[in-house]
C-alpha positions as CSV (number, residue, x, y, z in Angstrom):
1,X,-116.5,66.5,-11.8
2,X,-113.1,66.5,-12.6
3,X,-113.7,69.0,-15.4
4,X,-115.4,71.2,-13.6
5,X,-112.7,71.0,-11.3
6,X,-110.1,72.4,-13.8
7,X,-112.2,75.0,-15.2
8,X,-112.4,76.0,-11.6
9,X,-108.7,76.0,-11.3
10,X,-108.3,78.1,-14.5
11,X,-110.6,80.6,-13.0
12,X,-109.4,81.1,-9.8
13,X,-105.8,81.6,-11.5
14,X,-107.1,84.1,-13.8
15,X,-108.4,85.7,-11.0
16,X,-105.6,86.0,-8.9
17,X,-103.3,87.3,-11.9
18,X,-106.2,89.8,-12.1
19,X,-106.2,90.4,-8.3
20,X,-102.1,90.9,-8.1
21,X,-102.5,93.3,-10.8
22,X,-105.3,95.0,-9.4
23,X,-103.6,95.1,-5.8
24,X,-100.3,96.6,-7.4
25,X,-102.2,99.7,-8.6
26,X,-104.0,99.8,-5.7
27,X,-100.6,100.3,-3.6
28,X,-98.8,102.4,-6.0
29,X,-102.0,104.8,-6.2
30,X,-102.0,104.7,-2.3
31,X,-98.3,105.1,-2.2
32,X,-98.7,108.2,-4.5
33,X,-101.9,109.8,-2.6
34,X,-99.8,109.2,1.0
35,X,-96.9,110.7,-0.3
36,X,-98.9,113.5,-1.6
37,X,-101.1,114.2,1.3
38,X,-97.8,113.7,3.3
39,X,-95.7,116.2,1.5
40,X,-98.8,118.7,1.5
41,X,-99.3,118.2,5.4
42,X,-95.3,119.4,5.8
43,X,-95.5,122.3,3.3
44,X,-98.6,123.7,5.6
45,X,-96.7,122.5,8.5
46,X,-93.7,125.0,7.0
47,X,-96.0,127.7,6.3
48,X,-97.8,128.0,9.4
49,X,-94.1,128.0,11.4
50,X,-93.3,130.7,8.8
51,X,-97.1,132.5,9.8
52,X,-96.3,132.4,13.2
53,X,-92.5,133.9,13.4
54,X,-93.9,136.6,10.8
55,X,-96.5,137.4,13.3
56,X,-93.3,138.7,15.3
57,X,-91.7,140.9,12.6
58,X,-95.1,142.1,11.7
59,X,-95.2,143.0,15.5
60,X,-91.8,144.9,15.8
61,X,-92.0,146.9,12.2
62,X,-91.8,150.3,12.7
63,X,-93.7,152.7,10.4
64,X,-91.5,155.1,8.6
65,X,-94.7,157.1,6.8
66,X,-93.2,160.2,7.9
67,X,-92.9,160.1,11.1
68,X,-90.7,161.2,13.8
69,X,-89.7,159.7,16.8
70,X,-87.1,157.3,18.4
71,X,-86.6,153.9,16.6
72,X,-85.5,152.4,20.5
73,X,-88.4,153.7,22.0
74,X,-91.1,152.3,19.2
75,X,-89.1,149.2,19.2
76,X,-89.3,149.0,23.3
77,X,-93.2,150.0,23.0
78,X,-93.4,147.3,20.8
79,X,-91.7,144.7,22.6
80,X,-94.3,145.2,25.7
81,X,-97.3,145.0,23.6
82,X,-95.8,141.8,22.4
83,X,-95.3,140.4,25.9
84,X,-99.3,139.8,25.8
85,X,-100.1,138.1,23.0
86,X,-100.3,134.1,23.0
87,X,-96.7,133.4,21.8
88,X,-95.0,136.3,23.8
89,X,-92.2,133.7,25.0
90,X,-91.0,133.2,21.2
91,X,-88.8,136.6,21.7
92,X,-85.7,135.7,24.2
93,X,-84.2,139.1,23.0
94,X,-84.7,142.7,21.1
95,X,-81.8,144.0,19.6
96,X,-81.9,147.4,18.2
97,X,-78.8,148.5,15.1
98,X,-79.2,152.1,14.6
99,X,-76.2,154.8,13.1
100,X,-76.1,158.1,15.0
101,X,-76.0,161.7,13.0
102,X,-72.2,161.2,12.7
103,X,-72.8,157.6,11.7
104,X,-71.8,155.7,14.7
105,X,-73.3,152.5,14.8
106,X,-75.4,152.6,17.7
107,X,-76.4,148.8,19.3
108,X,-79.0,148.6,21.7
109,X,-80.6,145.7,23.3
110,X,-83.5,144.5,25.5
111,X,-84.5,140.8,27.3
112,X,-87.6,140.1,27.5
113,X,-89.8,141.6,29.9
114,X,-86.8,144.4,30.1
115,X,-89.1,148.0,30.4
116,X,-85.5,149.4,28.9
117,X,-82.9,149.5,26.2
118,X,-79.1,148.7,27.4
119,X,-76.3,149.5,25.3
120,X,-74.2,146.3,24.2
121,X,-71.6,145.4,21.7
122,X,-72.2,144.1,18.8
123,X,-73.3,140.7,18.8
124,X,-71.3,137.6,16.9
125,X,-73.1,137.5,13.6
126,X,-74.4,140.9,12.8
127,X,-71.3,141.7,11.4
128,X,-73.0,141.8,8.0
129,X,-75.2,143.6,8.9
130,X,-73.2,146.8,10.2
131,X,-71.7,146.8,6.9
132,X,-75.2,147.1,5.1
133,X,-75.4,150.1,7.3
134,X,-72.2,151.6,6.5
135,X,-72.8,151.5,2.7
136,X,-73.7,155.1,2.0
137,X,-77.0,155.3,-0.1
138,X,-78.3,151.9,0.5
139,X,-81.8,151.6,-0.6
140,X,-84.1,150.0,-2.1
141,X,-86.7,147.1,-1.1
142,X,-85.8,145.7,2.4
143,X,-87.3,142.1,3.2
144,X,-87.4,140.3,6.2
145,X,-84.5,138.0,6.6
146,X,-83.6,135.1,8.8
147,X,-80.3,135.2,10.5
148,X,-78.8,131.6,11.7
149,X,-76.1,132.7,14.3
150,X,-78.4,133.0,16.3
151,X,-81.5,132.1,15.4
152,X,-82.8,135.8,15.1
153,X,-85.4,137.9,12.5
154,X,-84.1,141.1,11.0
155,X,-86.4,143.7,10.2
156,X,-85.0,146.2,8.5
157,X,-85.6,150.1,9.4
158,X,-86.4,152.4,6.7
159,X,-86.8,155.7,6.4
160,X,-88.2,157.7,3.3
161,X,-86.2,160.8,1.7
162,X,-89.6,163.0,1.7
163,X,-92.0,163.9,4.1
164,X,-95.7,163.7,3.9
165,X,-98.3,161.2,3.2
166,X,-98.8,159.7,-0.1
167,X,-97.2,157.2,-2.0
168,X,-93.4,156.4,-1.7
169,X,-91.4,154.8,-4.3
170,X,-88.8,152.0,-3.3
171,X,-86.1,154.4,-4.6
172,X,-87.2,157.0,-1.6
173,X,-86.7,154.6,0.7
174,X,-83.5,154.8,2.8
175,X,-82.4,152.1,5.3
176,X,-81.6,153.9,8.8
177,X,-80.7,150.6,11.1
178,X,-82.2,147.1,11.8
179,X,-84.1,145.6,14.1
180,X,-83.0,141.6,15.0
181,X,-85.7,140.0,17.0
182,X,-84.0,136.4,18.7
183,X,-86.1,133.8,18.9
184,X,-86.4,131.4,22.1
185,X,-85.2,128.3,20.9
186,X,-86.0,126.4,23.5
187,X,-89.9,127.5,23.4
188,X,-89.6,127.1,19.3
189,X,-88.9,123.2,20.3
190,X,-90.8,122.4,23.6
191,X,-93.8,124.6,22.2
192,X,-94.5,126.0,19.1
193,X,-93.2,122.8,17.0
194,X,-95.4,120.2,19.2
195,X,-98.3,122.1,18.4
196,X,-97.7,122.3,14.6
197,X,-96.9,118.7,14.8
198,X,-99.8,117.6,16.1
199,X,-102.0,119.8,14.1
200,X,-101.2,118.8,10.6
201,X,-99.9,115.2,11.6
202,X,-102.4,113.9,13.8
203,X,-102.0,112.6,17.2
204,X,-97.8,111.8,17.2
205,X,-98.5,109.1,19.9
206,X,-101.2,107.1,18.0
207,X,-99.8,108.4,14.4
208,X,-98.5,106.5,11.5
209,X,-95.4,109.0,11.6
210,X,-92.8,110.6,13.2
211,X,-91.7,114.1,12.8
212,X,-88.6,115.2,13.9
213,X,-86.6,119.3,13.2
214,X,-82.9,118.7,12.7
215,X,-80.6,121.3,12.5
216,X,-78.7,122.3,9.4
217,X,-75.3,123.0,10.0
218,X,-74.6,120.0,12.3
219,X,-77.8,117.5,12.1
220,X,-78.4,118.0,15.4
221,X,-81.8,116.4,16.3
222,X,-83.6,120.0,18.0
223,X,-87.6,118.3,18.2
224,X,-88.5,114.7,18.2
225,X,-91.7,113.3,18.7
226,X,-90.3,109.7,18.6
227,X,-87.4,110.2,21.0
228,X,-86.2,106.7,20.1
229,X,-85.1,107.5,16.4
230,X,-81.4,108.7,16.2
231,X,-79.7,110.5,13.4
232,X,-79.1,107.1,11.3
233,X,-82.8,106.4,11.2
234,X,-83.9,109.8,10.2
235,X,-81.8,109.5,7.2
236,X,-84.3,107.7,4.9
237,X,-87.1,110.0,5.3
238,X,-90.3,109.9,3.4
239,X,-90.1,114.3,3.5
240,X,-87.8,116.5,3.6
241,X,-88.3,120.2,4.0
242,X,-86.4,123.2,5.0
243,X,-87.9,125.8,7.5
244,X,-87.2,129.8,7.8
245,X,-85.4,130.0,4.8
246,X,-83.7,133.2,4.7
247,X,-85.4,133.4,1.1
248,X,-88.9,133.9,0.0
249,X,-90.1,136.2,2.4
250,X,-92.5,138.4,0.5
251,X,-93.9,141.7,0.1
252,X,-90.5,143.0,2.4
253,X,-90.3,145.4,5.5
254,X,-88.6,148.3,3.4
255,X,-91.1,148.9,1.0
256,X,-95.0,149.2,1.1
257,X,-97.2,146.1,1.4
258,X,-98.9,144.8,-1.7
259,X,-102.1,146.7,-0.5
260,X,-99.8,150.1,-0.4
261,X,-99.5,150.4,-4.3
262,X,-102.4,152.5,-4.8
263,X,-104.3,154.7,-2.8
264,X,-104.6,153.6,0.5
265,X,-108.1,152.4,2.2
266,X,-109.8,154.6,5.1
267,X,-108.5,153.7,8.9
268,X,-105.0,153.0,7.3
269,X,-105.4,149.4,7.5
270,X,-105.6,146.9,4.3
271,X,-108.5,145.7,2.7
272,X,-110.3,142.3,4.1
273,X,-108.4,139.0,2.7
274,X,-105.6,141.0,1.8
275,X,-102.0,139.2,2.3
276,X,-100.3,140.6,5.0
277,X,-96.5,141.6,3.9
278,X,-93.5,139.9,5.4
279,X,-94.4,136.5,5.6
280,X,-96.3,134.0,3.2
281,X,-100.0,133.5,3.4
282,X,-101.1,131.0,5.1
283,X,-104.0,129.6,2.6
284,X,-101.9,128.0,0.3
285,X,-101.1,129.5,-3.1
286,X,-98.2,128.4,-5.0
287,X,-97.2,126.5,-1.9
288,X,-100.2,124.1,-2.2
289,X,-98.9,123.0,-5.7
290,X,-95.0,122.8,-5.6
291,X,-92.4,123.9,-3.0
292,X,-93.9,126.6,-0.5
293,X,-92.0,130.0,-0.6
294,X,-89.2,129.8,1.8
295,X,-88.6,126.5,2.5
296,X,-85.2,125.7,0.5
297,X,-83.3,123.4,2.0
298,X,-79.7,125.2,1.3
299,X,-81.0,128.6,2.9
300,X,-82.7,127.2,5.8
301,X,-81.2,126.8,9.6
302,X,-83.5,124.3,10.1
303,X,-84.9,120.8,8.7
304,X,-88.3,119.1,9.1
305,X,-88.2,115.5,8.4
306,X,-91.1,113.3,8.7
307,X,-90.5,109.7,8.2
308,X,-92.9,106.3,8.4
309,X,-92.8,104.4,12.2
310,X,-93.0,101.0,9.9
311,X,-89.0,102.7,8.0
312,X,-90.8,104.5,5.2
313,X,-94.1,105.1,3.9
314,X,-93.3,103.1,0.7
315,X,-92.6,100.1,2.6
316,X,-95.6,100.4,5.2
317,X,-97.9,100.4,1.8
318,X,-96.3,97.6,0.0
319,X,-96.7,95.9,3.7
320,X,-100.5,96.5,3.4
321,X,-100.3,95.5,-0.1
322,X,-98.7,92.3,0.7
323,X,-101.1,91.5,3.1
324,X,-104.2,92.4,1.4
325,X,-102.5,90.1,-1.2
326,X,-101.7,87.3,0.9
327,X,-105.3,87.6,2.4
328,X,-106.8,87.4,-1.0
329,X,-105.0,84.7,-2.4
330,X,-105.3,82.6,1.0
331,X,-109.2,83.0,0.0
332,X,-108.3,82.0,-3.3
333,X,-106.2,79.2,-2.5
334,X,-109.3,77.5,0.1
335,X,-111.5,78.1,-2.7
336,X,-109.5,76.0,-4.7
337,X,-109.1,73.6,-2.1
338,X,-112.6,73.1,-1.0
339,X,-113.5,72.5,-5.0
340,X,-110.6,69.5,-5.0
341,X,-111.5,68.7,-1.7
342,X,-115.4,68.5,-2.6
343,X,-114.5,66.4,-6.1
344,X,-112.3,63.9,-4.4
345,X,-115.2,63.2,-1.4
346,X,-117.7,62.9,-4.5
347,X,-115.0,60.5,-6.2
348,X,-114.8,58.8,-2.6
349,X,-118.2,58.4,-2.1
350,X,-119.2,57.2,-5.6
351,X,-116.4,54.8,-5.3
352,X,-117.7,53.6,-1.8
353,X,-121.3,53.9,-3.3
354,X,-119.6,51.6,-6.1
355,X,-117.9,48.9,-3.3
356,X,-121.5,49.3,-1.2
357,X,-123.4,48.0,-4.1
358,X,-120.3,45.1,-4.7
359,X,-120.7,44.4,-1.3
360,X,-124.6,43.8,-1.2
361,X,-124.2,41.7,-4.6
362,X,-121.0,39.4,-3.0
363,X,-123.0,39.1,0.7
364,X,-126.0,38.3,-1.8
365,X,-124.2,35.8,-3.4
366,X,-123.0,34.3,-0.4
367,X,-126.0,33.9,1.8
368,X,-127.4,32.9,-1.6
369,X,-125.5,29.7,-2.7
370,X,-125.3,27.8,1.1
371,X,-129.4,28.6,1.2
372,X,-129.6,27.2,-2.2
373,X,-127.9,24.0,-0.7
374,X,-130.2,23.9,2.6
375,X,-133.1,24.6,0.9
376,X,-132.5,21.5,-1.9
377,X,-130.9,19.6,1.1
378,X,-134.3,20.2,3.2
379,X,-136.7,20.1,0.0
380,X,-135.2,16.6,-1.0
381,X,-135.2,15.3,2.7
382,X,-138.7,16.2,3.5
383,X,-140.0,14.6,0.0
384,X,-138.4,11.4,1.4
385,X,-136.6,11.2,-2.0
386,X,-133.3,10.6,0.2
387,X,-134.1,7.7,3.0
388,X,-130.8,6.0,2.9
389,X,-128.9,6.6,6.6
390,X,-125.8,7.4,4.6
391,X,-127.2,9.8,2.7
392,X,-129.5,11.2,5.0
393,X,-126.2,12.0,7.1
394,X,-124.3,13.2,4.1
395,X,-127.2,15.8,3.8
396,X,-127.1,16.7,7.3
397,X,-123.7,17.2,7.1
398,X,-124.5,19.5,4.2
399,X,-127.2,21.8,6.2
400,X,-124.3,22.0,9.0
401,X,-121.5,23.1,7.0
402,X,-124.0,25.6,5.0
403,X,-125.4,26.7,8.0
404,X,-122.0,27.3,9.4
405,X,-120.8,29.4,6.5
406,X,-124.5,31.5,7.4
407,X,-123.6,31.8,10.5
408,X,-120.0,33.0,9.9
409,X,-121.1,35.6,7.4
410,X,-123.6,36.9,9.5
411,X,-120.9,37.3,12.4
412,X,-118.7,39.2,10.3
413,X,-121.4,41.6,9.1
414,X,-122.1,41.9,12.6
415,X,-119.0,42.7,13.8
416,X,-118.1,45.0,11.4
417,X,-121.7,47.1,12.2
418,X,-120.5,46.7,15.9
419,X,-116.2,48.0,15.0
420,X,-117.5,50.8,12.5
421,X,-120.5,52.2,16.0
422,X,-117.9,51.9,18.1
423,X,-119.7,49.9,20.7
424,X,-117.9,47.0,20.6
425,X,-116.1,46.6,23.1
426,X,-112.7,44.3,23.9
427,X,-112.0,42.6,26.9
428,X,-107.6,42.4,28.0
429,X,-106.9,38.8,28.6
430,X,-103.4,37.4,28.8
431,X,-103.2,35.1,25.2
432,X,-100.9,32.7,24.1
433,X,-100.6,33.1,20.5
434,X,-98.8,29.7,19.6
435,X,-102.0,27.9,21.3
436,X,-104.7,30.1,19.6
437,X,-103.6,29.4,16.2
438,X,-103.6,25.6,16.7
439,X,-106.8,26.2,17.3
440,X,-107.9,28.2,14.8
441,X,-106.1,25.9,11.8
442,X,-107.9,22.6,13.9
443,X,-110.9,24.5,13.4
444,X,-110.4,25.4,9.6
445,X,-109.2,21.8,8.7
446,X,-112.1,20.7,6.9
447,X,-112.0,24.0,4.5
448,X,-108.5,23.9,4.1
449,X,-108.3,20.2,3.1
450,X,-111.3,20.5,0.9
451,X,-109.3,23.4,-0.7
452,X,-106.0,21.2,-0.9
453,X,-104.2,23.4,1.0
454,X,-100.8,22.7,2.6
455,X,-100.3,24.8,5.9
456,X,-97.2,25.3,7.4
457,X,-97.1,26.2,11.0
458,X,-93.8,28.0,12.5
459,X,-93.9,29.1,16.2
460,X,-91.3,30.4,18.3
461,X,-91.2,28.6,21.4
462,X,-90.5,31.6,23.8
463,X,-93.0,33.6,22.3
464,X,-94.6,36.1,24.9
465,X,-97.9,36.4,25.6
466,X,-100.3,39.1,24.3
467,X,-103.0,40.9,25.9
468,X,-105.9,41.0,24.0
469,X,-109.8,39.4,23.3
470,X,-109.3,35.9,22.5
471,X,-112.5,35.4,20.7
472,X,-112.0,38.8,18.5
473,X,-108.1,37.8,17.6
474,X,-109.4,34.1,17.1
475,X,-112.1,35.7,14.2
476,X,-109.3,37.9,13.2
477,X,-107.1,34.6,12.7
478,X,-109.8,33.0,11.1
479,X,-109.9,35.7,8.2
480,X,-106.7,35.8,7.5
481,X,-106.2,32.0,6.7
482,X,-109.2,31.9,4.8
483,X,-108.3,35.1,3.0
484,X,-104.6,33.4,2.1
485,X,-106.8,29.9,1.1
486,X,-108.9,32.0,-1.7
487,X,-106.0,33.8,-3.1
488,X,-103.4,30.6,-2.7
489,X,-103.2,30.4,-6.4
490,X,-101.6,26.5,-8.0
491,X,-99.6,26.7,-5.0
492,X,-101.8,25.5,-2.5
493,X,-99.7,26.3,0.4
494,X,-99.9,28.7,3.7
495,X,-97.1,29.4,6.0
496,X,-98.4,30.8,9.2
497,X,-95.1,32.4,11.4
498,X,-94.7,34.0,14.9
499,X,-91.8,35.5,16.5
500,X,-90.9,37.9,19.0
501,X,-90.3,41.6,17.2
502,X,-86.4,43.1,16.9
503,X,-87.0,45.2,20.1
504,X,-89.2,41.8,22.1
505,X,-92.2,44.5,22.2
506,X,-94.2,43.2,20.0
507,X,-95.2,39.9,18.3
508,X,-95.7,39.3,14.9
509,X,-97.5,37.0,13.2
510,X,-97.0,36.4,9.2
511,X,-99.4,34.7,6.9
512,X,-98.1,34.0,3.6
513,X,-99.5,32.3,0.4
514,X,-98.0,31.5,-3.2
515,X,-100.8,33.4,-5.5
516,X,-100.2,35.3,-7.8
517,X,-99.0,38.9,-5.1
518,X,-101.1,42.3,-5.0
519,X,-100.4,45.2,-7.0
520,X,-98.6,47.7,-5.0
521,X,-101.2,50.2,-5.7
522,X,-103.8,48.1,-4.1
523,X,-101.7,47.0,-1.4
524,X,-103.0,49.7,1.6
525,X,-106.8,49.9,0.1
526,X,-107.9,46.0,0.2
527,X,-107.2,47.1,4.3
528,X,-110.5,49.2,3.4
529,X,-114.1,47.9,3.7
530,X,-115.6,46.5,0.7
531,X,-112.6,47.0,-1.5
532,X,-111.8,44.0,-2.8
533,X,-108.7,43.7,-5.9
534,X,-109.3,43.5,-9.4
535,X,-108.2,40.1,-9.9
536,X,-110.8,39.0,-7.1
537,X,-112.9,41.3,-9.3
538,X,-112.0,39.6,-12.7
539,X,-111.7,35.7,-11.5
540,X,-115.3,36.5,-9.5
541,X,-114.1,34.9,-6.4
542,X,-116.6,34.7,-3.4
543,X,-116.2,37.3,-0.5
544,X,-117.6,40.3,0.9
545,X,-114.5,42.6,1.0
546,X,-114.9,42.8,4.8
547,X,-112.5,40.3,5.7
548,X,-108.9,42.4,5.7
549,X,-110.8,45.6,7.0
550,X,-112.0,43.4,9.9
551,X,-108.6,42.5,10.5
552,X,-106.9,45.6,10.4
553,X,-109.5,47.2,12.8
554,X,-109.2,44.6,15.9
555,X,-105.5,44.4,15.6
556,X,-105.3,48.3,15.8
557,X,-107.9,48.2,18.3
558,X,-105.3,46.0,20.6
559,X,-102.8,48.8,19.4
560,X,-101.0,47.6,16.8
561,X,-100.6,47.4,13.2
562,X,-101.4,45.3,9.9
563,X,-99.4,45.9,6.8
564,X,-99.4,44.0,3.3
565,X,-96.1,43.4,1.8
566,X,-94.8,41.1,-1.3
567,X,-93.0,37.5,-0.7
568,X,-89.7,37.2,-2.0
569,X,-90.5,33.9,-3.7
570,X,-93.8,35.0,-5.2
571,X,-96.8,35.6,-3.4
572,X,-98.3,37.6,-0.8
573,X,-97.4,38.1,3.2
574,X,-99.9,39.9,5.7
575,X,-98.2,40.8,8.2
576,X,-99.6,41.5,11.9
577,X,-98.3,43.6,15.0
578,X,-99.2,43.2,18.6
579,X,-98.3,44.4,21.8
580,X,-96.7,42.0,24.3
581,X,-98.4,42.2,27.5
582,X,-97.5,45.0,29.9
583,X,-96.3,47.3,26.7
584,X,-98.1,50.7,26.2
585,X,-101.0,50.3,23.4
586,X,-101.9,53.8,22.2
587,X,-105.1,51.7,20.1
588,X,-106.0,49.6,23.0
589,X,-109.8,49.8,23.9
């Protein structure tokens, strides 16, 4: 059993090696496929913010394929057409840059929902821009471009050198003015950004994270979804991504779209699944396997910043880990416990199986040798081989004493059938201890003196009562000084003591003998039925190995305690623990 056991215990550590192993990939591979699915969720997240705001320059670019017109009227025409599409509220403002024939710069502006164009000076920021303007023979490709202070698009205004349709080379291309489109803020954070979230993050209230747009100049938090994370918290993020970079906006407003470099399709519009210019595509491209166009970090005004509710996404998995860990090696663990539990019951049981079978052969014995001498005693008196008076007593006295050991054998059987059922039951009456075991050594006077036994009796005269059975303590007695008169050893002496305990709560009662002790080791189980020592064993001496167990049970049934300890001279004490009478007995029944 035992080696089964170990085997066992080798394989269920092999196997949780294996399983921390195998749970430490696990977590790193999840780790790796969260942070990727993470960091793709925020590059669309970034792309589709980009999408939407190039929607708006789309919107307001004016076509320079040779025709005429007024810029500020196109742009104005434009700006109500805009009003009724779905995200009309993500222009505050129109601002129009245009240089008259003598090259005055000319500045223009309109709110939204204005039906006309209001000359204004020029706003803080766009300094740069009237410089481009300025610069005699600027041309070239003109992109889109993000402008910080404030949060604005500039679409550039081109015009070509030729007339006529066709196809116009960048070099033709002359920039005329600019068109800065400012965008609502407050509508970007309470609106637009909410939606996004929630789109490519899941629901924010039931979601594993929290996304949050910080500003990049200051850090100022602009959109939260967890309101209670501050600036410290967002620190550690698990991503990291800048939005409306003033970089990467392809295909640019100055020059033709990617569709325009060749002959251009019937209805003037480009071909289906073409990329529109002036903003990134949507589906992906090089932004589904690195760092989406427009989204560096130095160039952008804004930040998106996504981090883990449990503080980051690599300690939420190693918390899963952990668990899943701690779950499997709690399995582990009460497999290995049930196996040691199992081969220490079958160990028990073959051990009580082992003191059963002792048991039967020393309660055989016993019944056996006094029915021997009744039997012989009866067989010789009813053969009328003995007639004498003296010897017919002397049997008769035989058949009693026989008979009484029967009879006391029987009783203990009984009563430890009755103890181990629980349906014996105790009655409470007041007891005089001192009394009682005058009694009980009167009683035991023939065995002791056929044993040569010296008893010495030491009772404290204020001893208090107990409360207790009188006949089930008397058999309790009884056991005890016959136990102490088997095991006496050459000493042939018993010292019976009773004295009040150190705190007058209990009583206790040693028996002590001059044999030759019990092993510590064996001290607490000859308390257990049908154990009885290996010296008892070796030196064959009669008993059943009920005798201490009996004990043990009444006295805790009258709630108190039995212990076996060594004699300083040599020997063994047993010493026994009861209540005085009106104390609390938790064993009482």
């Amino acid at each position: 059993m035992w080696l089964l056991v170990g085997v066992l215990t080798v394989l269920l550590g092999l196997l949780a090696m294996l399983q921390y192993r195998w749970t430490g990939e696990i977590g790193r591979a999840e780790a790796e496929r969260q942070q990727h699915r993470l960091k793709r969720s925020a590059r669309r997240f970034a792309l589709e913010l980009r999408h939407e705001v190039g929607q708006v320059a789309l919107a307001f670019r004016p076509d320079f394929r040779g025709r005429s017109g007024d810029v500020r009227t196109d742009q104005l025409d434009r700006l109500a057409r805009w009003q009724q599409t779905r995200h009309a509220e993500l222009v505050s403002r129109l601002v129009v840059l245009t240089r008259s024939s003598s090259g005055e710069l000319l500045v223009d502006a309109a709110d939204l929902g204005a039906d006309a164009l209001a000359s204004i000076p020029l706003p803080a920021g766009l300094e740069g821009l009237q410089q481009r303007l300025e610069a005699a023979g600027d041309q070239g490709r003109r992109a889109f471009r993000m402008l910080q202070k404030p949060l604005a698009l500039m679409v550039p205004i081109v015009r070509p050198d030729r007339r006529g349709p066709g196809r116009f080379r960048p070099e033709d291309l002359r920039l005329q003015g600019a068109t800065v489109l400012v965008l609502n803020v407050d509508y970007l954070t309470g609106e637009l950004l909410p939606q996004l979230a929630e789109v490519h993050f899941g629901p924010l209230d039931e979601g594993d994270y929290a996304v949050a747009v910080l500003s990049r100049d200051d850090g100022a938090i602009l959109y939260s979804s967890d309101p209670s994370l501050g600036r410290d918290d967002l620190e550690h993020a698990d991503v990291r991504l800048g939005l409306l970079s003033q970089q990467g906006w392809s295909g640019g407003l100055g020059s033709p779209g990617r569709y325009d470099h060749g002959p251009r399709p019937a209805g003037g519009r480009p071909p289906p699944g073409a990329p529109q210019p002036g903003f990134p595509d949507r589906r992906g491209g090089p932004g589904d396997s690195g760092r989406p166009p427009g989204v560096e970090e130095e160039t952008s005004p804004w930040i998106l910043v996504v981090r883990h509710h449990g503080g980051s996404l690599a300690e939420a998995v190693e918390g899963v880990r952990r668990r899943n860990l701690g779950v499997g090696m709690g399995i582990l663990l009460l497999l290995g416990t049930a196996a040691v539990v199992l081969a220490v019951s079958g160990q028990r049981a073959r051990r009580l199986a082992q003191q059963q079978l002792e048991f039967v052969a020393g309660v055989t014995h016993e019944i056996h040798t006094p029915l021997a001498a009744i039997r012989s005693a009866g067989q010789n008196l009813a053969d009328g081989i003995v007639f004498d008076t003296q010897q017919v007593r002397r049997y008769g006295d035989l058949i009693h004493k026989e008979g009484g050991r029967l009879t006391a054998l029987v009783a203990q059987v009984l009563d430890f059938a009755g103890i181990e059922s629980g349906s014996r039951a105790y009655s409470a009456d007041p007891v005089q201890l001192g009394p009682l075991l005058q009694k009980v050594v009167g009683d035991l006077s023939l065995v002791l003196e056929q044993a040569g036994m010296t008893v010495e009796i030491d009772v404290a005269e204020d001893l208090p009562e107990i409360r207790g059975d009188t006949g089930v303590l008397r058999r309790a007695l009884e056991n005890l000084i016959t136990n102490a008169t088997k095991f006496a050893g050459r000493g042939r002496w018993i010292g019976i003591r009773a004295a009040a305990g150190a705190d007058h709560r209990t009583v206790v009662l040693r028996v002590e003998d001059q044999g030759p002790g019990i092993p510590k080791s064996e001290r607490m189980r000859v308390l257990e039925p049908f154990y009885r020592g290996h010296d008892a064993r070796q030196s064959q001496a009669p008993g059943s190995g009920l005798g201490l167990s009996l004990v043990r049970h009444v006295v805790e049934a009258h709630g108190g305690r039995v212990r076996v300890e060594p004699r300083d001279k040599g020997g063994t004490t047993v010493l026994m623990e009861l209540p005085v009478e009106g104390q609390p007995s938790e064993g009482s029944r």
